[in-house]
C-alpha positions in Angstrom: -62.5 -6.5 53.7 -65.0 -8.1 51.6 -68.7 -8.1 53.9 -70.8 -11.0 52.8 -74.8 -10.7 53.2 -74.5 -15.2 54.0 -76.0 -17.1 56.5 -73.1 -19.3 58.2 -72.8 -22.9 57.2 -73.1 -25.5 60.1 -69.6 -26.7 61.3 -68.5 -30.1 62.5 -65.0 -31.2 63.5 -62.1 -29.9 61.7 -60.7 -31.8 58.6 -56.9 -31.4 59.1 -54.7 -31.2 55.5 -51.0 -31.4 55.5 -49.1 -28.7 53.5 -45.9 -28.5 52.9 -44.9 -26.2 55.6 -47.0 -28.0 58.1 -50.7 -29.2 59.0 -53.4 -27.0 59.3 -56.9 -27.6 61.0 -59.7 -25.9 59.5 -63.6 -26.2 60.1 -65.8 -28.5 58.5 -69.0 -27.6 56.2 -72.2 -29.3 56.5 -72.2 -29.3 52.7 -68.6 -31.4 53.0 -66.6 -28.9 52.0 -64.4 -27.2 54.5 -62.4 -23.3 55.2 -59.6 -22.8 56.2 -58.8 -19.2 57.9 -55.0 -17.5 58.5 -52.6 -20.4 56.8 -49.5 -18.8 56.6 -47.2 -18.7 53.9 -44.5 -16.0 54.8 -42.3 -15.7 57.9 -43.5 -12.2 59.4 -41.9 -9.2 57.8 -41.3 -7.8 60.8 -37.9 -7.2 62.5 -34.6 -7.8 60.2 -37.5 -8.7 57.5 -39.1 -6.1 57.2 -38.4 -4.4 53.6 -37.3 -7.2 52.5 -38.9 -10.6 49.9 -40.8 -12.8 52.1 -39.0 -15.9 53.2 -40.8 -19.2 53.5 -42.3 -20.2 57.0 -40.5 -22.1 59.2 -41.9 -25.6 59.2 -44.1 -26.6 61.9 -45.4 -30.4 62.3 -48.5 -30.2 64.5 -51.9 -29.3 63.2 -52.4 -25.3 63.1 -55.6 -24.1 64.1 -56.7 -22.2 61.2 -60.2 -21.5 62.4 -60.4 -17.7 63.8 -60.3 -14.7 61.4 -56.4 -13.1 61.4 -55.2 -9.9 61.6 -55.1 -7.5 59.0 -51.8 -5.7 57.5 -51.0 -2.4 58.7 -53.1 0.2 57.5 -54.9 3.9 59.0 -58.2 4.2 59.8 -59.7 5.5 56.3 -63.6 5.6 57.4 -66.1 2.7 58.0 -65.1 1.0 55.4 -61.9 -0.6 56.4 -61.9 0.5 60.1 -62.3 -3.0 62.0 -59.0 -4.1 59.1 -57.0 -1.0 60.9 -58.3 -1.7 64.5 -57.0 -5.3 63.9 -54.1 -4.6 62.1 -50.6 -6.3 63.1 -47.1 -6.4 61.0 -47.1 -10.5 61.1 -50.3 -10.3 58.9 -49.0 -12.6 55.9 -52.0 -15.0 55.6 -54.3 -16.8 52.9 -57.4 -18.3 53.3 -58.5 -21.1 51.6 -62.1 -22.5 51.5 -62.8 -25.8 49.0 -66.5 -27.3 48.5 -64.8 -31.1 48.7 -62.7 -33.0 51.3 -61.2 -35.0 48.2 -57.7 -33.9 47.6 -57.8 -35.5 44.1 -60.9 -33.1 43.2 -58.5 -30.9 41.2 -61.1 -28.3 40.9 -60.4 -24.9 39.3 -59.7 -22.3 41.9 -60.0 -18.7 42.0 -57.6 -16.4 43.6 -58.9 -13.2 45.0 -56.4 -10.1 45.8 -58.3 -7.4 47.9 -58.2 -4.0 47.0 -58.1 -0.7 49.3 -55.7 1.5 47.4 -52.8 -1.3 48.2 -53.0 0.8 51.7 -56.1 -0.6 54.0 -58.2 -3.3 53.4 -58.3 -7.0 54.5 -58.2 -10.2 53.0 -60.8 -12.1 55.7 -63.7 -12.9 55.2 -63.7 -13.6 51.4 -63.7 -17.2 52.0 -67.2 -16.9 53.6 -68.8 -17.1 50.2 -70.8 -20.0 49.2 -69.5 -19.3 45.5 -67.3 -22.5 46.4 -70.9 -24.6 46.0 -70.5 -23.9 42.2 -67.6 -25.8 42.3 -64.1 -23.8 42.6 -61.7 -23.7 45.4 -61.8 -20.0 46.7 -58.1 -18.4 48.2 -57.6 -14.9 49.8 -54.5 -13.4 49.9 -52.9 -11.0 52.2 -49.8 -8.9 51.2 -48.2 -5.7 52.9 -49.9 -2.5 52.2 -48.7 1.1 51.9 -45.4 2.3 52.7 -44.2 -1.7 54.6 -45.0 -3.0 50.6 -43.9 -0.4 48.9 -41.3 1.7 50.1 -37.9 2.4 48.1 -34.7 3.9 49.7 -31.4 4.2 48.8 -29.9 2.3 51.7 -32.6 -0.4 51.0 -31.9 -0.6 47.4 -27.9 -0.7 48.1 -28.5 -3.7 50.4 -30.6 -5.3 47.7 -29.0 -5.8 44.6 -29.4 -2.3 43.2 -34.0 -2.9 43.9 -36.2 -2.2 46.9 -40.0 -2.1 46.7 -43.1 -3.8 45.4 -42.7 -6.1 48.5 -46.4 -6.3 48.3 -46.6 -8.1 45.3 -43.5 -10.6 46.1 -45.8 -11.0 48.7 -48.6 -11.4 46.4 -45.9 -14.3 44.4 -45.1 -16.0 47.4 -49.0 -16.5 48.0 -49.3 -17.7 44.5 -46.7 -20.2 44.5 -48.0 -21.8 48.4 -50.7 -22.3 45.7 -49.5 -23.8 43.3 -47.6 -26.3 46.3 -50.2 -26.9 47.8 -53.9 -26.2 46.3 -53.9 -29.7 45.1 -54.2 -30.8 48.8 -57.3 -28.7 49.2 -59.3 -30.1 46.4 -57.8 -27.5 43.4 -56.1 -27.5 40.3 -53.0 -25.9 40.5 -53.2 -25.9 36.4 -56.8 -24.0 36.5 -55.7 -21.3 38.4 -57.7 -17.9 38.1 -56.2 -14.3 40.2 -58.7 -11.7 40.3 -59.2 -8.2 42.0 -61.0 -5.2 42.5 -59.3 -1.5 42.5 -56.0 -1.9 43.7 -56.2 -5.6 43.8 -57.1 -5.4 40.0 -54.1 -3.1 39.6 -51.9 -5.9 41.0 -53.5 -8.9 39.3 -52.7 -6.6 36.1 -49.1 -6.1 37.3 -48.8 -10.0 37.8 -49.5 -10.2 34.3 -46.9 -8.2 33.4 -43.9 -9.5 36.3 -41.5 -12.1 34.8 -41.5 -13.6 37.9 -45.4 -14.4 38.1 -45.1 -16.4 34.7 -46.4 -19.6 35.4 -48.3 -18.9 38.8 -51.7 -18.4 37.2 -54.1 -19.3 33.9 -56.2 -17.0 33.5 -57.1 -13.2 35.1 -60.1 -10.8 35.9 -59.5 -7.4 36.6 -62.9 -5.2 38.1 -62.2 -1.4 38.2 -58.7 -1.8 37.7 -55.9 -1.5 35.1 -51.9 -1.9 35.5 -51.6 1.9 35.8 -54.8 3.3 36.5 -54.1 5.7 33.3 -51.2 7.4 36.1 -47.7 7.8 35.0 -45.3 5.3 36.8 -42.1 6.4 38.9 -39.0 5.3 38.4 -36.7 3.4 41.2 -35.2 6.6 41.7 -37.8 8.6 42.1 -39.6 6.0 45.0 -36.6 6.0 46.4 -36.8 10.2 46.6 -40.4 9.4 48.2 -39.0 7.5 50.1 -36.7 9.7 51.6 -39.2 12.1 52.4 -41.5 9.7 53.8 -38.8 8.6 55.9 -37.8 12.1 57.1 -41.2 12.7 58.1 -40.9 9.8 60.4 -38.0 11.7 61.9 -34.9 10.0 60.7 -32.4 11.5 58.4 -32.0 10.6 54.6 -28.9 8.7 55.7 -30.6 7.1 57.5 -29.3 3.2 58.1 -31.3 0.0 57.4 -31.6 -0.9 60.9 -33.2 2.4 61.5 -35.9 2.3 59.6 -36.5 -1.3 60.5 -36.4 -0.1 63.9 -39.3 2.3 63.4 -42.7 1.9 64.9 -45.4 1.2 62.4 -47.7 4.0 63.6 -44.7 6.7 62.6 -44.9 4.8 59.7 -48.2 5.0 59.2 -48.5 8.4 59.6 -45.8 9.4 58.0 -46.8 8.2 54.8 -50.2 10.1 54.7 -48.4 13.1 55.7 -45.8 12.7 53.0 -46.6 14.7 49.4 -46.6 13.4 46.4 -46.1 16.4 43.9 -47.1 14.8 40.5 -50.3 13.2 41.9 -53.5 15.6 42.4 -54.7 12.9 45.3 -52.2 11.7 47.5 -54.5 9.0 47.9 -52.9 7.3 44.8 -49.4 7.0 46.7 -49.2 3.4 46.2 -51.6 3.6 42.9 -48.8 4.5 41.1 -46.6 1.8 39.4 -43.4 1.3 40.5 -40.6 0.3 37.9 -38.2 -1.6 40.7 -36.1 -3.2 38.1 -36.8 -6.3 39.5 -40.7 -7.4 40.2 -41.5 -5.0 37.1 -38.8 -4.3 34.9 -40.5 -1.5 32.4 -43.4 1.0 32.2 -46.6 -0.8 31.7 -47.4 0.9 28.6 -44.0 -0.1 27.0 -44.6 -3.9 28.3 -48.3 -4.1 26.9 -47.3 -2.4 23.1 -44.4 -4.4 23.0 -46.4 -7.8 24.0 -44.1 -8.7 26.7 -47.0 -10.2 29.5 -48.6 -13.3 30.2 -51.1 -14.3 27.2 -53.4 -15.5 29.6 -57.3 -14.7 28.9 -58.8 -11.8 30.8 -62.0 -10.4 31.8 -61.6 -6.6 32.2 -64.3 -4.2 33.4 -65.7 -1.0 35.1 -68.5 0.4 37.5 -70.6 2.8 35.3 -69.9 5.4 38.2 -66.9 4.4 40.0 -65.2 7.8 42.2 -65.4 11.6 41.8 -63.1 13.9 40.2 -60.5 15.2 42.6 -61.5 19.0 42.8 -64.7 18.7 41.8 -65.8 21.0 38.9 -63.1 23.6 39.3 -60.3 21.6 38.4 -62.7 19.7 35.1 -61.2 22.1 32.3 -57.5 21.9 33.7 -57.5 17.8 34.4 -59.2 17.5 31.3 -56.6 19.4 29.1 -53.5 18.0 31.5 -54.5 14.0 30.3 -55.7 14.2 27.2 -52.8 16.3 25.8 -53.1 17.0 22.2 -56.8 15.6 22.2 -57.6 17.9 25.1 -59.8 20.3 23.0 -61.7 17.5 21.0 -62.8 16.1 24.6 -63.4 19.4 25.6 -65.6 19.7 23.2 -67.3 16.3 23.9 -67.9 16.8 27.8 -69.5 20.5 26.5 -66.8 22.3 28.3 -65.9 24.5 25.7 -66.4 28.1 26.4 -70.1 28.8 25.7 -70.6 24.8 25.9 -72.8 22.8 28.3 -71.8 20.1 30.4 -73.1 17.0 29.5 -74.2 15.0 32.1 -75.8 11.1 32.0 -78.3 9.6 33.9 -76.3 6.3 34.1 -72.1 7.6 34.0 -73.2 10.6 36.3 -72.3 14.3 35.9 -69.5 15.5 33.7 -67.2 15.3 36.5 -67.9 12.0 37.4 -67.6 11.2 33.5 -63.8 12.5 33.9 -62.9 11.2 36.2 -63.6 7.1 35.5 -63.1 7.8 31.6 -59.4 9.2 32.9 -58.8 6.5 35.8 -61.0 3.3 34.8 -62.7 3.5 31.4 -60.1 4.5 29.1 -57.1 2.4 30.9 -59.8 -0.5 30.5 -60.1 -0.1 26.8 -56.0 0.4 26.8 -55.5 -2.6 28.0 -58.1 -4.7 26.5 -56.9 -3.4 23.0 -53.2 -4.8 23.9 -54.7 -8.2 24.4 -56.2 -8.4 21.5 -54.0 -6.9 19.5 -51.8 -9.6 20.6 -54.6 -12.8 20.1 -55.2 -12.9 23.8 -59.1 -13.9 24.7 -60.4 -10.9 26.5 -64.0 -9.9 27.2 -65.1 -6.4 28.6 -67.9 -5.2 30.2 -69.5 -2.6 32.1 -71.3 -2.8 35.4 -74.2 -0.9 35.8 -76.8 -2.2 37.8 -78.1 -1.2 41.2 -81.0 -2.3 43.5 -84.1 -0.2 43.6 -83.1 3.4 45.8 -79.5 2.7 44.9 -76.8 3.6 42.7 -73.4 2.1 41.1 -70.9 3.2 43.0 -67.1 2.2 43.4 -67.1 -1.8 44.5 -70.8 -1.8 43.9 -69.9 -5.5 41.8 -68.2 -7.1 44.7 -71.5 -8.3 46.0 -73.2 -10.0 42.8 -69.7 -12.2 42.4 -69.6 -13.9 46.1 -73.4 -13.9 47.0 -75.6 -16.1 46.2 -77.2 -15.4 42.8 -80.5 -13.9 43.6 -83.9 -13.7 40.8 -83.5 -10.7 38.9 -80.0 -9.5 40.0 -77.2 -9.2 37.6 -75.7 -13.2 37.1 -72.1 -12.1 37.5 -71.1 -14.8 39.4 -72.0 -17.7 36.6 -70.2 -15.8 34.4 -67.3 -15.4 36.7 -67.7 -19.2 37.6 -67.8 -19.9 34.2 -64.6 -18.5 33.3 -62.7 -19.9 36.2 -63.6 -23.1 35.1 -63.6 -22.9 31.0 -61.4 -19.6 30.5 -64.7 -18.3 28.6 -67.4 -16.5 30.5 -70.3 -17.9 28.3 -72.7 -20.2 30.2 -75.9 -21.7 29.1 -78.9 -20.0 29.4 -77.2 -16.7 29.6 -76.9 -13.8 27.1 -73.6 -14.0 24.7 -70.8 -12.4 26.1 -68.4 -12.2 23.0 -65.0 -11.7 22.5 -63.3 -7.9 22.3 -61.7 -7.2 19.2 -60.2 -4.7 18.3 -62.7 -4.1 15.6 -65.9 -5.2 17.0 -65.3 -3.4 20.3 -67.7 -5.6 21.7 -68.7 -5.4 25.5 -71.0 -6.7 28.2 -73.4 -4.4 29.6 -75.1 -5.7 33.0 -77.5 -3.0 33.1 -81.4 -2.5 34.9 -82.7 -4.6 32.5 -80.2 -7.6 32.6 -77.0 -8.3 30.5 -76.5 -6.5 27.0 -74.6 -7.0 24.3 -73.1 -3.7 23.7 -70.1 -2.2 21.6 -67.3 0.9 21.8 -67.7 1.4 24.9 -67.0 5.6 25.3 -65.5 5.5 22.1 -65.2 9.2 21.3 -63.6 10.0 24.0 -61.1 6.9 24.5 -59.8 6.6 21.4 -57.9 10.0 22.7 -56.3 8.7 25.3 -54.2 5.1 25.4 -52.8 5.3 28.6 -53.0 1.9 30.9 
């Protein structure tokens, strides 16, 4: 969940707009716009529906109240961070916000879509829509979508009752949002031509996948991915082998591997739940990347991402991609440096030895702004390098993309993981990093560039070119960690 430093708009009586599956009531701005909180746009996957598409709602044809914050999808407590999304966590959790600076439903305003991140196994998508970055004038939308093992679980009886496919139910969930959109945004004040998706972390990961899905063609315009790429530079697994996980997950719950579908859909989400963090993952080195890993279903994603982005099959929509100058630690810490080192960069493993100073008789090279050399490894490997990957692939294919770098953080601070969030959906402050008219600018123009701002130029693949939001303010910069991603082109 997305925590806002805003001061709450006044509200007057609801504004009431009818969508297709039914009226909803929402609460009315001061400033005439109005949000909307908990529209629903899946039947609960709970039941017979669980592991399964989402269906459509069943119409209703009095005014919903869509005024109260909703429950969150299912998810463990993971620390402070998304502990109030876990407390209030329930399986009928398929919900979008929606909150639109205009009660003129032939504004069509360009509208930004935003997909929360978490791992795609905690996190919420309330209280996005409590930004005031509608007042630039967009129409803002949070979706919801099934997390951990209830969106991504593959298993043999599941696929044979499926056509052959089972998993990724998190981002049908994620398409069913999109198309409500494109139904219905127009009724709200938005564009349904103009429409942006954007994440951080896992949600960047799944606005990337959308890119690649055949069935997300057509849902969106354009894309912004922050400290996330399609694979996060980890291998993929294969139908069979989620449905493999899947078996163990599901023996840890205590049912058999033969398990029928009605016993699973019979089990309580806490076994769930706590079956899938006790379940091992042996090629990952943190089993917090379960559901990080892409999953090649057949069906929602029909190849590898690195075979769909060389070969050009994805959306040619234009893209701003980016990372946090320090983003998350090396799993291991400095013990396992050399041996994750040499494992991902394969046959370029001694030249980056050789650049982080980890050769024998070498010295680690750490950096005041990208943090020690374990640090270093472990965004190049998950975030920096993926980033480059991917931006490369766009352009190599005449897609508009534009790259940058976050690195700013308030006096006493420091760039952390998520640290961007903040400068997007606050209010722009004097001498803070103007993400959000760049961000607003693209939403509405498909080009960041605003007036009065520092040129954000195009990447190419030969001018490498970047943005830089440092101390200081934005940068023009080039090649970002060129020596050391030009070893590895894993997305």
């Amino acid at each position: 969940m997305i925590v806002l430093a805003l001061a709450l708009a006044a509200v007057t009586a609801g504004p009431v707009v009818r969508a297709d599956d039914g009226p909803v009531r929402g609460e009315a701005l001061a400033n005439g716009g109005a949000v909307f909180r908990g529209i629903r746009f899946a039947k609960p996957p709970t039941g017979p529906l669980r592991w399964r598409a989402p269906e459509r709602p069943t119409r209703w044809t009095e005014p919903v109240e869509a005024i109260a914050t909703h429950a969150a999808c299912p998810q463990p407590v993971y620390g402070d961070w998304n502990r109030d999304a876990a407390i209030n966590s329930s399986e009928d959790c398929l919900f979008l916000d929606v909150r639109t600076p205009t009660s003129s439903a032939t504004a069509a305003l360009p509208v930004l879509v935003w997909i929360h991140g978490g791992g795609n196994r905690a996190g919420a998508g309330g209280g996005t829509v409590e930004s005031r970055i509608t007042e630039a004038g967009v129409v803002l939308v949070s979706v919801q979508y099934r997390l951990g093992a209830l969106g991504f679980l593959s298993h043999p009886a599941l696929s044979r009752e499926q056509g052959g496919h089972s998993g990724n139910y998190a981002l049908m969930d994620q398409q069913a949002a999109l198309a409500w959109v494109q139904r219905n945004i127009a009724r709200f004040g938005g564009d349904p031509k103009r429409v942006t998706i954007a994440g951080e972390s896992a949600g960047a990961q799944d606005v990337a996948l959308h890119q690649l899905a055949p069935a997300s063609r057509g849902l969106f315009a354009q894309a912004i991915q922050e400290s996330g790429t399609p694979g996060f530079g980890v291998a993929p697994r294969t139908l069979v082998q989620n449905e493999r996980l899947g078996e163990r997950l599901i023996r840890a719950a205590g049912l058999p591997d033969t398990a029928p579908t009605a016993q699973l859909r019979n089990l309580s989400v806490a076994k769930i739940l706590e079956a899938q963090d006790a379940v091992d993952v042996p090629d990952l080195d943190d089993d917090s990347f379960i559901w990080l890993q892409a999953i090649i279903d057949g069906r929602v994603l029909t190849d590898t991402p690195a075979k769909l982005l060389a070969s050009g099959r994805f959306a040619r929509t234009p893209l701003v991609i980016g990372v946090n100058a320090k983003e998350l630690p090396l799993h291991g810490g400095r013990a396992a440096a050399e041996a994750t080192v040499r494992r991902e960069f394969g046959a370029g493993s001694d030249r980056a030895l050789d650049l982080y100073g980890l050769q024998r008789g070498g010295i680690p090279v750490d950096d005041p702004r990208l943090g020690d050399v374990t640090t270093q490894i472990a965004d190049d490997v998950t975030f920096r390098c993926p980033t480059i990957a991917v931006s490369r692939a766009f352009a190599r294919a005449g897609v508009p993309v534009w790259q940058y770098q976050f690195d700013y953080a308030p006096a006493g601070g420091t760039v952390s993981h998520a640290s961007e969030i903040g400068y997007v959906f606050n209010p722009p402050q004097p001498g803070q990093p103007p993400l959000q008219r760049y961000w607003v600018n693209f939403v509405r123009t498909g080009n960041p560039d605003s007036a009065g701002l520092p040129l954000w130029a195009r990447y190419s693949v030969d001018t490498r070119a970047y943005m830089a939001f440092e101390q200081t303010g934005p940068a023009a910069r080039r090649d970002l960690r060129g020596p050391i991603c030009t070893l590895r082109d894993i997305p």
